[in-house]
C-alpha positions, -999 to 999 in steps of 0.1 A, spaced: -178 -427 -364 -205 -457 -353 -196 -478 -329 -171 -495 -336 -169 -511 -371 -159 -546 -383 -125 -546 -395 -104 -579 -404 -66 -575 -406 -56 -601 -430 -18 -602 -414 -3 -600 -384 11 -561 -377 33 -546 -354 22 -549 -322 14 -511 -314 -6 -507 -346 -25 -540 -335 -31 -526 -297 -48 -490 -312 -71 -513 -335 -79 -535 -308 -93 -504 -293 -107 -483 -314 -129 -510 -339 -139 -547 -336 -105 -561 -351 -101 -596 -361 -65 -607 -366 -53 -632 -387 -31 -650 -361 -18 -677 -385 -2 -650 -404 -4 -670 -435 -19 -655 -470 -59 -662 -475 -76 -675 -497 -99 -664 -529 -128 -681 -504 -112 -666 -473 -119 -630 -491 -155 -640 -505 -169 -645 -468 -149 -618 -448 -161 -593 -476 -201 -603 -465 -185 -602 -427 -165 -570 -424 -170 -537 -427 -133 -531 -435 -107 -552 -448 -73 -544 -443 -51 -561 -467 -12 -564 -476 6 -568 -507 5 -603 -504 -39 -606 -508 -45 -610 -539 -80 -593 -540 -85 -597 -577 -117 -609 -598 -116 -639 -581 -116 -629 -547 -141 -603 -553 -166 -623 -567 -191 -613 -543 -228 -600 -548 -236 -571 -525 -207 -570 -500 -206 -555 -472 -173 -544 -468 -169 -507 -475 -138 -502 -474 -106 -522 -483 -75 -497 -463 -41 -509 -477 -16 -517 -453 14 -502 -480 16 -479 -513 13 -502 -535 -23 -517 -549 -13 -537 -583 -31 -566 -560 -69 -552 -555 -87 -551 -591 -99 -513 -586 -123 -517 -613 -141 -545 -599 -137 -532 -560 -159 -497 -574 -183 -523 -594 -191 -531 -555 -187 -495 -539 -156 -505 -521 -135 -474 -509 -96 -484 -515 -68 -460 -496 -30 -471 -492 -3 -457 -470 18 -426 -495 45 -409 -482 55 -431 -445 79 -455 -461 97 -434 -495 129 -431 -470 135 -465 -464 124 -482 -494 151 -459 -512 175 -469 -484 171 -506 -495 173 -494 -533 208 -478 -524 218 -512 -503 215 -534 -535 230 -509 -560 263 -506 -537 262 -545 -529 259 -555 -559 287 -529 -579 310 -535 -551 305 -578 -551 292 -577 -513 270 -606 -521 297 -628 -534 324 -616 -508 305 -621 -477 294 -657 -495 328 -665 -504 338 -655 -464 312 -674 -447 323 -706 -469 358 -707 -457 372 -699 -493 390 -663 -488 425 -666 -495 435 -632 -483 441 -599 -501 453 -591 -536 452 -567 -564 430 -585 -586 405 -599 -559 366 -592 -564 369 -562 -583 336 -542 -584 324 -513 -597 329 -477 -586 294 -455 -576 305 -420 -569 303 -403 -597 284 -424 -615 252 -420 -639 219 -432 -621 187 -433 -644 158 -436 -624 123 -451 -639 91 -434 -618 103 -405 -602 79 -400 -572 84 -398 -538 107 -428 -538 123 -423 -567 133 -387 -557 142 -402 -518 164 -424 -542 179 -392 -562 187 -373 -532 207 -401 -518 225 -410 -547 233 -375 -557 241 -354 -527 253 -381 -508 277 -400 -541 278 -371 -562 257 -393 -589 248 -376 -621 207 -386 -626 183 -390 -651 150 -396 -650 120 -408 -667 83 -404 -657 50 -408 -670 43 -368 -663 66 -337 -665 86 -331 -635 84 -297 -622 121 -282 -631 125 -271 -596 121 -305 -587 150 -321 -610 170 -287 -600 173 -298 -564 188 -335 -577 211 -320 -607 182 -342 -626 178 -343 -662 140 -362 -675 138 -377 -706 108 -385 -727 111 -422 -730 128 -454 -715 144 -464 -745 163 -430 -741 171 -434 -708 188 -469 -703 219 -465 -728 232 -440 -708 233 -451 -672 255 -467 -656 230 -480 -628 191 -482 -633 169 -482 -605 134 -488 -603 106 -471 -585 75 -468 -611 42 -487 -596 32 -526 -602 4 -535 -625 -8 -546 -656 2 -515 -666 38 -518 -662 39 -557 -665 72 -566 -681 85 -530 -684 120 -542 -684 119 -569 -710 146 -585 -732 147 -556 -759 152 -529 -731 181 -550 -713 195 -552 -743 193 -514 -747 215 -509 -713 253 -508 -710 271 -541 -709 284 -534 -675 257 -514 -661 233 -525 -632 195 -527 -629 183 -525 -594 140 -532 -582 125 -523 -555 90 -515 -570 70 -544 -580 86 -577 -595 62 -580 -623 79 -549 -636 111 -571 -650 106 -603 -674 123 -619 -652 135 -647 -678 150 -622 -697 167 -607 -669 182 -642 -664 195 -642 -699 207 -613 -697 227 -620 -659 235 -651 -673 253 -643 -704 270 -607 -690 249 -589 -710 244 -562 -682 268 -564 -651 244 -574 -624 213 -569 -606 195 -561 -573 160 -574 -565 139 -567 -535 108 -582 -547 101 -605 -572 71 -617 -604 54 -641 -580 69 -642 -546 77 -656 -520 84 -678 -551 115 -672 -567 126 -684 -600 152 -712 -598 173 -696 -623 176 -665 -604 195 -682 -576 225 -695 -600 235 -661 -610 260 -650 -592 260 -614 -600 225 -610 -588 219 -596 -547 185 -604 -536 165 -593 -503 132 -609 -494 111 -575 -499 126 -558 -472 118 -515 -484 101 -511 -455 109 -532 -430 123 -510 -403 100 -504 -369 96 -469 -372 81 -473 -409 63 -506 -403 46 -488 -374 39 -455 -392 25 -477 -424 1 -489 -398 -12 -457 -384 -20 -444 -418 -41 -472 -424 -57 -462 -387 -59 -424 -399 -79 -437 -432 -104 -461 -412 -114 -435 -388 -115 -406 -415 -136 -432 -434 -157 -441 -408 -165 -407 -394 -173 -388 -429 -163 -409 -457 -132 -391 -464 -101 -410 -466 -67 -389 -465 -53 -414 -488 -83 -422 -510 -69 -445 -543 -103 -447 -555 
């Protein structure tokens, strides 16, 4: 590896993760911790040798628009990379890696968090506790939704979405079916009692929960639109924790609005940190402000990784985690 590349770290990281960069390249960190701008990106990309962005850059034609940059590599701080236009970023010659595998456990933690908040009513009980309004016990109070036993249907089923299986089945005895843009090894569904179908439309009007772990994109922009919610169970719950441009999130509203499906979960959202006004009326709706990964251990990890594919980079131009 030369000595000591130019990297920019467009947010502010854990502060081990910060330490080892500090030391090992010539790190600039974005000590505002605020997201940069389309022009922020256009001059660090003739700066930097490395840019090391987050979900919330949006590195997109915009941002890119840069003639011979000399920033070789952009190493994703998370696993997701709907945000950096891949098409223009190897127009330029720009490596892109993210961080697979260090944060499946958690984010599926989070995923299992909302589906039991929101079929047992957590969200409105703790509200209802904290505004002085519980009247005490009795038979017909909050009345949720039971999850053992119940049928999960799972959209993407990589690493998360099988973290997600495992937890839901072997730990609530959840029947599961799947659906995936590839065939799933049968060994693999064996080991969650998993069944894959061919299509989504097949999928939704037989669970009882549906969570979703497929990636972001234009690709899978408004995945979950009206015609699909109308395809799920009336009293059946659709939990995110993928992307939010995966749900139409005005039809979701309709749909929360006027009971056509029994509630939701959302961990990230079409356009955060803003969230649609809408969203906040509907009372059988739990929302968490994109916390998958946010534990130490995984933030830390996530971190490393993106340390791992600078130095591979930098020493032979071999990323473990090479996107493109």
């Amino acid at each position: 590896m030369p000595a000591k590349p130019n990297v920019l770290v467009t947010r502010r990281w854990p502060a081990a993760v910060e330490a080892r960069l500090a030391e090992n390249f010539n790190a600039e960190f974005n000590k505002a911790d605020t997201p940069m701008s389309h022009a922020d990106f256009r001059e660090a990309l003739k700066k930097y040798d490395a840019i090391l962005p987050t979900v919330t850059d949006k590195l997109d034609a915009e941002a890119l628009d840069v003639s011979r940059p000399k920033t070789e590599l952009l190493a994703n701080y998370g696993v997701g990379f709907g945000h950096i236009d891949l098409n223009l970023a190897k127009t330029h010659g720009i490596t892109v890696t993210n961080t697979p595998d260090v944060l499946s456990d958690c984010t599926a933690d989070i995923a299992m968090t909302l589906l039991l908040m929101v079929a047992r009513r957590a969200g409105e009980g703790e509200r209802e506790l904290r505004a002085g309004q519980w009247t005490g016990w009795r038979p017909t109070h909050l009345v949720g939704t039971r999850v053992s036993g119940a049928t999960l249907g799972i959209i993407g089923f990589g690493r998360i979405g099988q973290a997600m299986a495992r937890r839901a089945h072997h730990g609530f005895g959840m029947k599961i079916i799947v659906q995936n843009r590839s065939k799933v090894a049968p060994e693999v569904l064996a080991a969650y009692g998993a069944t894959q179908v061919d299509t989504i439309e097949e999928l939704l009007p037989h669970c009882d929960f549906v969570s979703l772990h497929c990636p972001g994109g234009k690709a899978n922009k408004h995945l979950i639109n009206g015609q699909r919610l109308g395809l799920m169970k009336q009293d059946a719950f659709l939990i995110n924790t993928a992307r939010g441009e995966v749900i139409d999130e005005h039809a979701l509203i309709q749909a929360l609005s006027f009971d056509m499906i029994g509630g939701a979960g959302l961990d990230v959202f079409d356009g955060e940190p803003r969230i649609a006004p809408d969203l906040m009326q509907c009372d059988n709706l739990v929302m968490l402000p994109h916390l998958g990964s946010a534990t130490r251990a995984t933030r830390e990890a996530m971190g490393f990784r993106v340390l791992d594919n600078l130095e591979a980079f930098f020493k032979d131009g071999n990323p473990i985690d090479k996107v493109q």
